[in-house]
mmCIF file of the N, C-alpha and C atoms, coordinates in Angstrom:
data_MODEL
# 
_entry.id   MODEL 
# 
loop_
_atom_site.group_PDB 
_atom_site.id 
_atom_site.type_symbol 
_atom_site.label_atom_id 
_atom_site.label_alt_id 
_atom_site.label_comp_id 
_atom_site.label_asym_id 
_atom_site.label_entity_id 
_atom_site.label_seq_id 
_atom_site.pdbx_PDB_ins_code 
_atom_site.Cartn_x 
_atom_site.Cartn_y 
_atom_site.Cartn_z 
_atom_site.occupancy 
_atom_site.B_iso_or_equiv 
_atom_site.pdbx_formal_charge 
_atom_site.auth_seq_id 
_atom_site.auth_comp_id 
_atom_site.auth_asym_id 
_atom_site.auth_atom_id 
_atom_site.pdbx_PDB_model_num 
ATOM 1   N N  . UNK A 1 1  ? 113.555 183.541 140.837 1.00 0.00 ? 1  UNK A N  1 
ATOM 2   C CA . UNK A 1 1  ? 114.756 183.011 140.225 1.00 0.00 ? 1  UNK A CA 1 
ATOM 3   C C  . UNK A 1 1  ? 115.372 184.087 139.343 1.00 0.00 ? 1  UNK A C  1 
ATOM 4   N N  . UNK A 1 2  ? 116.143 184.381 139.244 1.00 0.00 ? 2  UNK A N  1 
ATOM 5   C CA . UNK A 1 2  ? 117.644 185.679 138.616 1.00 0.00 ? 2  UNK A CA 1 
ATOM 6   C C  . UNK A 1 2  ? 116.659 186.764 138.630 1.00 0.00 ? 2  UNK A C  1 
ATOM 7   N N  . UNK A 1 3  ? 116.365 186.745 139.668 1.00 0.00 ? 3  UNK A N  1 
ATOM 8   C CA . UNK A 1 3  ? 115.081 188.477 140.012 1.00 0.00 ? 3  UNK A CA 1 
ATOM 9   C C  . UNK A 1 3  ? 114.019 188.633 139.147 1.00 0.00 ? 3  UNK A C  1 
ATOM 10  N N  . UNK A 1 4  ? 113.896 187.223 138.640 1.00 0.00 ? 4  UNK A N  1 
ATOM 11  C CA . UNK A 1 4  ? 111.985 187.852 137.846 1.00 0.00 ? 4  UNK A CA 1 
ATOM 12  C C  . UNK A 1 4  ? 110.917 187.379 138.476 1.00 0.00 ? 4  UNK A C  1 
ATOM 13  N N  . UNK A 1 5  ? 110.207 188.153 138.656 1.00 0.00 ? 5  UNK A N  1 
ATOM 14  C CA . UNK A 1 5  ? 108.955 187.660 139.486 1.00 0.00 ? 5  UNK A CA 1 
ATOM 15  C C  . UNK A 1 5  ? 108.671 186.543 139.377 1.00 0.00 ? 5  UNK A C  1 
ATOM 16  N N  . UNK A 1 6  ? 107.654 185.740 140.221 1.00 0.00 ? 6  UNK A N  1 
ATOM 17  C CA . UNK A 1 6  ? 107.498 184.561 140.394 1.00 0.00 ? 6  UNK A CA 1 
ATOM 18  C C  . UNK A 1 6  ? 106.453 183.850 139.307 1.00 0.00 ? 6  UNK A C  1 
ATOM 19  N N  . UNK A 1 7  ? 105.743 184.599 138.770 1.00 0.00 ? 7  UNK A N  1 
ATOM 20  C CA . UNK A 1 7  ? 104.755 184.435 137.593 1.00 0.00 ? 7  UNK A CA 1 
ATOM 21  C C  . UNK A 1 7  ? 106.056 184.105 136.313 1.00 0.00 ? 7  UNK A C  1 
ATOM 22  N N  . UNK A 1 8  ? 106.908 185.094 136.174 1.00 0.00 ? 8  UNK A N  1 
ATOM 23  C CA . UNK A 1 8  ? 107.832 184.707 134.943 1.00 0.00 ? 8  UNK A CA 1 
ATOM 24  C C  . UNK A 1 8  ? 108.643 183.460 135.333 1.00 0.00 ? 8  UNK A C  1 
ATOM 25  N N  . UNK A 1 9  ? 108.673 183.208 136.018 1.00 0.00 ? 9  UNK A N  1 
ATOM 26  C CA . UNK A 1 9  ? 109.852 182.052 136.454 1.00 0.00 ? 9  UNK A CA 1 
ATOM 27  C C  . UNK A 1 9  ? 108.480 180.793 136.381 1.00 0.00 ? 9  UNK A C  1 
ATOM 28  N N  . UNK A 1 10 ? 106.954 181.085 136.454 1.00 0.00 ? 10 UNK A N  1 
ATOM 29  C CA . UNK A 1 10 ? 106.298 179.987 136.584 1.00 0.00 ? 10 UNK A CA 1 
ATOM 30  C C  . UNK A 1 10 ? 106.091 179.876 134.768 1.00 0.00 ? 10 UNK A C  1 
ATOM 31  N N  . UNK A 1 11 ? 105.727 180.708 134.258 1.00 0.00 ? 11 UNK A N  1 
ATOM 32  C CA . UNK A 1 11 ? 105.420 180.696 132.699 1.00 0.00 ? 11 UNK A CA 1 
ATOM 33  C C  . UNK A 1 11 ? 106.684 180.286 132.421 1.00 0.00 ? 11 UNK A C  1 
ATOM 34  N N  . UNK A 1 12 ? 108.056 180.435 132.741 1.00 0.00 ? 12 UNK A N  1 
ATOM 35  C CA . UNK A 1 12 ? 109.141 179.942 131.799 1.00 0.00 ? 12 UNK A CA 1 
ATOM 36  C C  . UNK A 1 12 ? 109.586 178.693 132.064 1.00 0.00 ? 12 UNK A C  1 
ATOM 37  N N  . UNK A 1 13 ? 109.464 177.923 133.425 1.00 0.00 ? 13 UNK A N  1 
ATOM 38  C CA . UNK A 1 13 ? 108.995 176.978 133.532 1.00 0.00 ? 13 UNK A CA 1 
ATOM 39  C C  . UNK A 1 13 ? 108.608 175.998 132.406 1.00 0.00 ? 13 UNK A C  1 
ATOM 40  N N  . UNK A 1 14 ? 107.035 176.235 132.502 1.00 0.00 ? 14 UNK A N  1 
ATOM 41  C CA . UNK A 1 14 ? 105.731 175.407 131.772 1.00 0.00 ? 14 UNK A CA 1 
ATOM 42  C C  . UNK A 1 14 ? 106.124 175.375 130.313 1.00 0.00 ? 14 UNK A C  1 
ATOM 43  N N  . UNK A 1 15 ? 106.638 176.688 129.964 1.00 0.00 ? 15 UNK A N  1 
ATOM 44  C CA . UNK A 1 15 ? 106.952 176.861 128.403 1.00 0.00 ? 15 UNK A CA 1 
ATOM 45  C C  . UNK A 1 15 ? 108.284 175.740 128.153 1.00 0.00 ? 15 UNK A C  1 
ATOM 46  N N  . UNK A 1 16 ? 109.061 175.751 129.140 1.00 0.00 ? 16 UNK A N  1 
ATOM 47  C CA . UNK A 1 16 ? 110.035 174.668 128.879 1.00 0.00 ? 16 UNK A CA 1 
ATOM 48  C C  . UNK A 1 16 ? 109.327 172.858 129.200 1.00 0.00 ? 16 UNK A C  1 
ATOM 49  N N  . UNK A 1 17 ? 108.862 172.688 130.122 1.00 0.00 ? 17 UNK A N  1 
ATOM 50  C CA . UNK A 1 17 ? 108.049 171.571 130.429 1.00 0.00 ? 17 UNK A CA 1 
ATOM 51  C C  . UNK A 1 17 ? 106.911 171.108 129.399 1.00 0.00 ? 17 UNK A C  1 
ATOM 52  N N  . UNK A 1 18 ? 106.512 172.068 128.941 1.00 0.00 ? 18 UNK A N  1 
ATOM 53  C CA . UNK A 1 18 ? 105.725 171.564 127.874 1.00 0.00 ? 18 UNK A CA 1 
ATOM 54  C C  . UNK A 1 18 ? 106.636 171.400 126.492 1.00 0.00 ? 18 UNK A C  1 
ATOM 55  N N  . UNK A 1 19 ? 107.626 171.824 126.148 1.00 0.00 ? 19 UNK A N  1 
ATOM 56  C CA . UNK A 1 19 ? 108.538 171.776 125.267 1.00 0.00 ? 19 UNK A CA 1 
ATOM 57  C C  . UNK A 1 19 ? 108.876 170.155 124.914 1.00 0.00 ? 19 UNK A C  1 
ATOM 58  N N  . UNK A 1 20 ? 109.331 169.722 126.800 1.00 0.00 ? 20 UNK A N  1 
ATOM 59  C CA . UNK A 1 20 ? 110.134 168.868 127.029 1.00 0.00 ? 20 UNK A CA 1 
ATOM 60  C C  . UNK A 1 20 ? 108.956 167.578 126.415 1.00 0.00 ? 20 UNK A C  1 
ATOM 61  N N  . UNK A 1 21 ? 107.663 167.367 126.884 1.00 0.00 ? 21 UNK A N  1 
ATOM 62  C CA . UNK A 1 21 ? 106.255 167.120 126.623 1.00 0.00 ? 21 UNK A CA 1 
ATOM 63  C C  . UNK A 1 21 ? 106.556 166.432 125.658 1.00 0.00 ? 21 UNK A C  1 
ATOM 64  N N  . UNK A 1 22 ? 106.490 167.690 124.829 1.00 0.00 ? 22 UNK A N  1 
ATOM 65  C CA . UNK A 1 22 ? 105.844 167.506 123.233 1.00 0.00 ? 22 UNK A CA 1 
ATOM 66  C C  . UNK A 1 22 ? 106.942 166.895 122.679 1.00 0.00 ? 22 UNK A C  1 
ATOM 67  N N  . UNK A 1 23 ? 108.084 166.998 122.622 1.00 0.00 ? 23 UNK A N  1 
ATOM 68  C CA . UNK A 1 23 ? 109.624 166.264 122.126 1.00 0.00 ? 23 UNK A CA 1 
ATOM 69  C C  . UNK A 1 23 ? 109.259 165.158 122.337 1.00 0.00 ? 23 UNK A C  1 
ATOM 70  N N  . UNK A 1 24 ? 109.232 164.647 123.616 1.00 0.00 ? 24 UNK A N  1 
ATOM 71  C CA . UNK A 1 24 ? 108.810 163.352 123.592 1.00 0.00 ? 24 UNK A CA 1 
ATOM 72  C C  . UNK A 1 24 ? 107.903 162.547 123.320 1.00 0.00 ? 24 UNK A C  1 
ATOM 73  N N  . UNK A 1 25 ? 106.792 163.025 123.003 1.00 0.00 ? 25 UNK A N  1 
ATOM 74  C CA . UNK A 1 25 ? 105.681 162.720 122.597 1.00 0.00 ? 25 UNK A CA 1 
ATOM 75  C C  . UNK A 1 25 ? 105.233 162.482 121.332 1.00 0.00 ? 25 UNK A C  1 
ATOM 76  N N  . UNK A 1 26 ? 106.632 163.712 120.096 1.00 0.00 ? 26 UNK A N  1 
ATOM 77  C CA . UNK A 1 26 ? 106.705 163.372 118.436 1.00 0.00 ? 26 UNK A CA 1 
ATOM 78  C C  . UNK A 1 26 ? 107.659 162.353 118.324 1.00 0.00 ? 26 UNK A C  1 
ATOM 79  N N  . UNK A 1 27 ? 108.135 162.002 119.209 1.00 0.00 ? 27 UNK A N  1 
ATOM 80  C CA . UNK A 1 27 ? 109.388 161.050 118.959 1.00 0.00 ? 27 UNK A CA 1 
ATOM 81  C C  . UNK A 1 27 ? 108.544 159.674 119.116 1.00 0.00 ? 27 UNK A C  1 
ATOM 82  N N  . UNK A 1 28 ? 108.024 159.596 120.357 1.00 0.00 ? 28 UNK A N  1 
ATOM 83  C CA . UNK A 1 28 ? 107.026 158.049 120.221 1.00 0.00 ? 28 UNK A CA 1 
ATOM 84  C C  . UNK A 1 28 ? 106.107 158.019 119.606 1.00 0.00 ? 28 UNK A C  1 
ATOM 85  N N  . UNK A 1 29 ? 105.408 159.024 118.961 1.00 0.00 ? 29 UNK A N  1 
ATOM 86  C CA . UNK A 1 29 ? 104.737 158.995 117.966 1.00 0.00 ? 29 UNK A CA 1 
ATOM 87  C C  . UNK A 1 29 ? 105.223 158.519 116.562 1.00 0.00 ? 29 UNK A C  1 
ATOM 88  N N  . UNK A 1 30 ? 106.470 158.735 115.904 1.00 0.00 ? 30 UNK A N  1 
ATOM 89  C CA . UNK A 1 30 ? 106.840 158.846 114.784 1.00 0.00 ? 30 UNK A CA 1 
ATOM 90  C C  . UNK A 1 30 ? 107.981 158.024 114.697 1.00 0.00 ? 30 UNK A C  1 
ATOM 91  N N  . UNK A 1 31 ? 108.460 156.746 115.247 1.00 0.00 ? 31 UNK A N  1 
ATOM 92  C CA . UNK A 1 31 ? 109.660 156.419 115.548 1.00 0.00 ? 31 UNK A CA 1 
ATOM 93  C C  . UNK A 1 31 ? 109.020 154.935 114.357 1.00 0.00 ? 31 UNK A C  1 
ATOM 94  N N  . UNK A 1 32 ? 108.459 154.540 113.749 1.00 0.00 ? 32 UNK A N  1 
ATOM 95  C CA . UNK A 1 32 ? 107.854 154.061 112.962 1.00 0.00 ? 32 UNK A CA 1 
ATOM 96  C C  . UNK A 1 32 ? 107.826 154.230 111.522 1.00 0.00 ? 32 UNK A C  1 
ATOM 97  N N  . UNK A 1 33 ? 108.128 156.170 111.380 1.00 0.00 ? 33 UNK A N  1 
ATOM 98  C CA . UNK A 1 33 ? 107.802 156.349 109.871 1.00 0.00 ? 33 UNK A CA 1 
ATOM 99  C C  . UNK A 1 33 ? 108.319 156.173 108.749 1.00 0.00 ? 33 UNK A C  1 
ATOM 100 N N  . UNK A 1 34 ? 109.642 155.900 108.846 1.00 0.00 ? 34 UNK A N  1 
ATOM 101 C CA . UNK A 1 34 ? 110.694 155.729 107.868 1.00 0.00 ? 34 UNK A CA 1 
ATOM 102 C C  . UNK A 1 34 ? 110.235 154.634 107.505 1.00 0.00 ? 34 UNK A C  1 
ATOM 103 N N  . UNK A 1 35 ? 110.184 153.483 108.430 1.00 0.00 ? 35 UNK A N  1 
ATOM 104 C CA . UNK A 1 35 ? 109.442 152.187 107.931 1.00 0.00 ? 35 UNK A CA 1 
ATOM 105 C C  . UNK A 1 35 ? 107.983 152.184 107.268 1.00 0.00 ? 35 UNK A C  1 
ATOM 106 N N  . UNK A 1 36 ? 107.270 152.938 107.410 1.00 0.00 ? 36 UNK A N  1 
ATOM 107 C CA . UNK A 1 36 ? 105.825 152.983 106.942 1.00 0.00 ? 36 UNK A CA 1 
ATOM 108 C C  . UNK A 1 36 ? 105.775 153.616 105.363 1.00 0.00 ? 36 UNK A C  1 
ATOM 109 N N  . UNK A 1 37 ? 106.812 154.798 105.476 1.00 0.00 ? 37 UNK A N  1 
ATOM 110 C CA . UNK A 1 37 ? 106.542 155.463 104.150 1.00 0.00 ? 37 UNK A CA 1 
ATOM 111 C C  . UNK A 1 37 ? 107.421 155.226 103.169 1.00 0.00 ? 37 UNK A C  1 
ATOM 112 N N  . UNK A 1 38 ? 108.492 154.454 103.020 1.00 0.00 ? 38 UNK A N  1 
ATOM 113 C CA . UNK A 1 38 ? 109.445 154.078 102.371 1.00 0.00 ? 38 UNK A CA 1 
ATOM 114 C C  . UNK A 1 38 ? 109.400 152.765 101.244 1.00 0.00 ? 38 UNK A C  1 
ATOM 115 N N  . UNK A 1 39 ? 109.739 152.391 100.355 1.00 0.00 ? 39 UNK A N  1 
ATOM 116 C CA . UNK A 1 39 ? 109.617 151.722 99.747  1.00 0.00 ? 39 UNK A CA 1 
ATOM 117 C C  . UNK A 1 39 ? 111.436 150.952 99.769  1.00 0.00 ? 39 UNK A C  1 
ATOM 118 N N  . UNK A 1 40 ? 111.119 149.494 100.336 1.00 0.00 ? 40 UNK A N  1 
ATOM 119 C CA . UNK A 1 40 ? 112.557 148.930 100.713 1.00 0.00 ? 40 UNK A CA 1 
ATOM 120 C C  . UNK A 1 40 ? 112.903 147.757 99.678  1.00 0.00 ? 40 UNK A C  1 
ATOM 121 N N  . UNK A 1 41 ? 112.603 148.252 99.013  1.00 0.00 ? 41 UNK A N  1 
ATOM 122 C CA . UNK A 1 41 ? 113.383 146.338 97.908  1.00 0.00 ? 41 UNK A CA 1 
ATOM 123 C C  . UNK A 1 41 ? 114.470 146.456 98.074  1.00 0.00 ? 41 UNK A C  1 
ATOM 124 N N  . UNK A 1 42 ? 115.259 145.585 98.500  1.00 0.00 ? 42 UNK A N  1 
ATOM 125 C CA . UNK A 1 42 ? 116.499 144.889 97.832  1.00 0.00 ? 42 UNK A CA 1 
ATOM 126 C C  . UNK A 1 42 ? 117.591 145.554 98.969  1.00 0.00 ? 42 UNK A C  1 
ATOM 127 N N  . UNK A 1 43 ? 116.749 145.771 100.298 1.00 0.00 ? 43 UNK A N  1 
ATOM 128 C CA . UNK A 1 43 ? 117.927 146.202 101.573 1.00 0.00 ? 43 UNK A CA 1 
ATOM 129 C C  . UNK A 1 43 ? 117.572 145.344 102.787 1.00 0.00 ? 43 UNK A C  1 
ATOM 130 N N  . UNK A 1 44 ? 118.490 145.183 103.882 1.00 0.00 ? 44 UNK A N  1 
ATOM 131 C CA . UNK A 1 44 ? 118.674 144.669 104.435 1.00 0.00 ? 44 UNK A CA 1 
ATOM 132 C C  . UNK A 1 44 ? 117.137 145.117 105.885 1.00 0.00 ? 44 UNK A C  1 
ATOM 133 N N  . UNK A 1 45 ? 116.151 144.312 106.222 1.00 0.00 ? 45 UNK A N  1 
ATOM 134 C CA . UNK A 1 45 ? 115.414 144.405 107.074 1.00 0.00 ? 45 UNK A CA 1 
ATOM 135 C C  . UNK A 1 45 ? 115.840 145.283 108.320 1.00 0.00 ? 45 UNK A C  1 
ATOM 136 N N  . UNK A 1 46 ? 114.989 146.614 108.512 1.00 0.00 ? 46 UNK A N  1 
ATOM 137 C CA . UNK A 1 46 ? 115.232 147.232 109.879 1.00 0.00 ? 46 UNK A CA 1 
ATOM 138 C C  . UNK A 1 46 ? 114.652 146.723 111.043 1.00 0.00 ? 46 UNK A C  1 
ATOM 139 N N  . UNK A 1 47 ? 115.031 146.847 112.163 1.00 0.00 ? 47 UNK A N  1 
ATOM 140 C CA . UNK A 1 47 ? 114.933 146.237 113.391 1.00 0.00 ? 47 UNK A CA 1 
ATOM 141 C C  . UNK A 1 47 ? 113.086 146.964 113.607 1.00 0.00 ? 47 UNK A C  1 
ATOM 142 N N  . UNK A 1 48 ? 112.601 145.836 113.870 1.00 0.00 ? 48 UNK A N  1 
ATOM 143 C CA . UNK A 1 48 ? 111.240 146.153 114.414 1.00 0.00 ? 48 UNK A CA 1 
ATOM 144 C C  . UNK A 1 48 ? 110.059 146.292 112.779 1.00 0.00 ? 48 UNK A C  1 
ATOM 145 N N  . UNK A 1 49 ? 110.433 145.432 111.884 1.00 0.00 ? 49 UNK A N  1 
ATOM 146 C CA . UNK A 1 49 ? 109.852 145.663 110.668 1.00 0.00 ? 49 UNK A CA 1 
ATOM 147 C C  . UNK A 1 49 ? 109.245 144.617 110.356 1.00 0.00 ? 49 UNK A C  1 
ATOM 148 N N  . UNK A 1 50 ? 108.196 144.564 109.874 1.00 0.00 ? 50 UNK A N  1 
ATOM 149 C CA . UNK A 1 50 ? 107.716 143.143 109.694 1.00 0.00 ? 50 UNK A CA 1 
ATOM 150 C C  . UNK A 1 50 ? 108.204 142.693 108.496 1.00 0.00 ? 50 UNK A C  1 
ATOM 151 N N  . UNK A 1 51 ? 107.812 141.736 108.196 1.00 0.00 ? 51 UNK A N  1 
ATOM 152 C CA . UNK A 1 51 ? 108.638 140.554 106.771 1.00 0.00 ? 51 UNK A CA 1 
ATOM 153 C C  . UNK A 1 51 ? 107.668 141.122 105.713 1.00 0.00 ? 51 UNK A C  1 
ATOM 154 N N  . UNK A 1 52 ? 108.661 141.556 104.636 1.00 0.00 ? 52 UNK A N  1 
ATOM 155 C CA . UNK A 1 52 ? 108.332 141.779 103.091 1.00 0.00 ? 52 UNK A CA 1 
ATOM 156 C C  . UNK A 1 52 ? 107.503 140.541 102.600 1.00 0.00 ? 52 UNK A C  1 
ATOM 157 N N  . UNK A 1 53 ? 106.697 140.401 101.958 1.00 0.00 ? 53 UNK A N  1 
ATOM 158 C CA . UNK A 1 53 ? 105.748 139.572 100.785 1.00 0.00 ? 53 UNK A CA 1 
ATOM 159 C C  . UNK A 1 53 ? 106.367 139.157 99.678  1.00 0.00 ? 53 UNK A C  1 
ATOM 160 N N  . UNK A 1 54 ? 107.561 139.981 99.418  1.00 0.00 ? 54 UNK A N  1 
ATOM 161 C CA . UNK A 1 54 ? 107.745 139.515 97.812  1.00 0.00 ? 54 UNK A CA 1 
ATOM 162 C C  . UNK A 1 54 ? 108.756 138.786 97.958  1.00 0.00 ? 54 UNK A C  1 
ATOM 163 N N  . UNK A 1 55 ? 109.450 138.539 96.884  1.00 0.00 ? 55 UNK A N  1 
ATOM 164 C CA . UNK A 1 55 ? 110.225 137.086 96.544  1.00 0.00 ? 55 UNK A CA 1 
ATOM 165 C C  . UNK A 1 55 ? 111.725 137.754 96.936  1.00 0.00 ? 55 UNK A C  1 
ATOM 166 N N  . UNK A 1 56 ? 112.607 136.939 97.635  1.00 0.00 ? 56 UNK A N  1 
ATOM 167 C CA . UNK A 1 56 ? 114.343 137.331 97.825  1.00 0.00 ? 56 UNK A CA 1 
ATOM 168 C C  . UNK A 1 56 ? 114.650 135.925 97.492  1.00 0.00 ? 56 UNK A C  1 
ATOM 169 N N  . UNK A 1 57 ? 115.478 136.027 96.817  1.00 0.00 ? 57 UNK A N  1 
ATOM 170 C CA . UNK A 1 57 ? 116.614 135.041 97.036  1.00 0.00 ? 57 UNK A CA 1 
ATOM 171 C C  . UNK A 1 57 ? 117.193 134.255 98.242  1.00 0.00 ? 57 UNK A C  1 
ATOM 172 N N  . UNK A 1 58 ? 117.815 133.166 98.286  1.00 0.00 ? 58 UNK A N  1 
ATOM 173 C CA . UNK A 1 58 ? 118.140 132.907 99.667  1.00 0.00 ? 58 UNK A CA 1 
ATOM 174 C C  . UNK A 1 58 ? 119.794 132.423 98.737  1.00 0.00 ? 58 UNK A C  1 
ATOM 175 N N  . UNK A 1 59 ? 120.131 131.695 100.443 1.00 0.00 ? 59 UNK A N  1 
ATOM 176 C CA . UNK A 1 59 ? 121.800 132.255 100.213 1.00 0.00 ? 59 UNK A CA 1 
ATOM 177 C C  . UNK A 1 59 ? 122.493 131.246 99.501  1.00 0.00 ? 59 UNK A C  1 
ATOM 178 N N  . UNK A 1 60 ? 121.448 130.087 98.750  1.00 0.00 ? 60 UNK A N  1 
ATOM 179 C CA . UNK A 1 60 ? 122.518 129.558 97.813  1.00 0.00 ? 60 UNK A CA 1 
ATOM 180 C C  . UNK A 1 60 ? 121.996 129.696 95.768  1.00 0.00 ? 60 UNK A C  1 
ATOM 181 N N  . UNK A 1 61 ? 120.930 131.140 96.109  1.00 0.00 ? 61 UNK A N  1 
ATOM 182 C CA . UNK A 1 61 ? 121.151 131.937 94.795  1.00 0.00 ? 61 UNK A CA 1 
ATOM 183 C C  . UNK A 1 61 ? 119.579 131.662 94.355  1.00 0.00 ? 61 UNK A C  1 
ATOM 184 N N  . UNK A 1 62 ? 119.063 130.389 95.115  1.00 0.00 ? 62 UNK A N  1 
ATOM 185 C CA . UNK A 1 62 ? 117.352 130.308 94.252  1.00 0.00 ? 62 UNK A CA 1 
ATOM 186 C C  . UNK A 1 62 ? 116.368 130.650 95.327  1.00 0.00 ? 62 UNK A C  1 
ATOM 187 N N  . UNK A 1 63 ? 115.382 131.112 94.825  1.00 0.00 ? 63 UNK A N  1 
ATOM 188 C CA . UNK A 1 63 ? 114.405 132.148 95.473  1.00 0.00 ? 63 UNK A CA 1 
ATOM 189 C C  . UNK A 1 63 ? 113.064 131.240 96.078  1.00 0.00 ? 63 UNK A C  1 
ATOM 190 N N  . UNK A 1 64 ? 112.995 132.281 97.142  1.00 0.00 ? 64 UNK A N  1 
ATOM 191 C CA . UNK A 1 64 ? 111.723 132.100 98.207  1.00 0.00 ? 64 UNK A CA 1 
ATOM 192 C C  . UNK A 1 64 ? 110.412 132.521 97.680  1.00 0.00 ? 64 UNK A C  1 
ATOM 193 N N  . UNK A 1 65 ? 109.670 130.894 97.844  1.00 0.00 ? 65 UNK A N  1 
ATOM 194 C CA . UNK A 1 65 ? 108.419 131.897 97.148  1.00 0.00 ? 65 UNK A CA 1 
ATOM 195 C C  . UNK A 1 65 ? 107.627 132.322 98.254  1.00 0.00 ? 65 UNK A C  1 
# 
């Protein structure tokens, strides 16, 4: 491929394929962390988060125990 031997075209390859790999692989790994390491009082629940413990208000002003 563009005249480099067939060994460079196989290493540049793999070096991209494994690139492609690992991208995807920190992304499903870590698509979680914002939610794990964050501390959320008083914002609106992100999609895929489980339910807070502590006390909110509900919508006619008196609170959930």
């Amino acid at each position: 491929m563009f005249g480099l031997p067939t060994s460079t075209t196989v290493i540049m390859a793999a070096v991209m394929g494994f690139w492609v790999v690992y991208t995807l692989v920190f992304y499903v790994s870590t698509r979680g962390w914002a939610v794990e390491d964050a501390d959320y009082e008083g914002r609106p629940p992100v999609r895929g988060e489980a339910p807070s413990t502590s006390r909110h208000r509900d919508a006619d002003g008196g609170e959930d125990a």
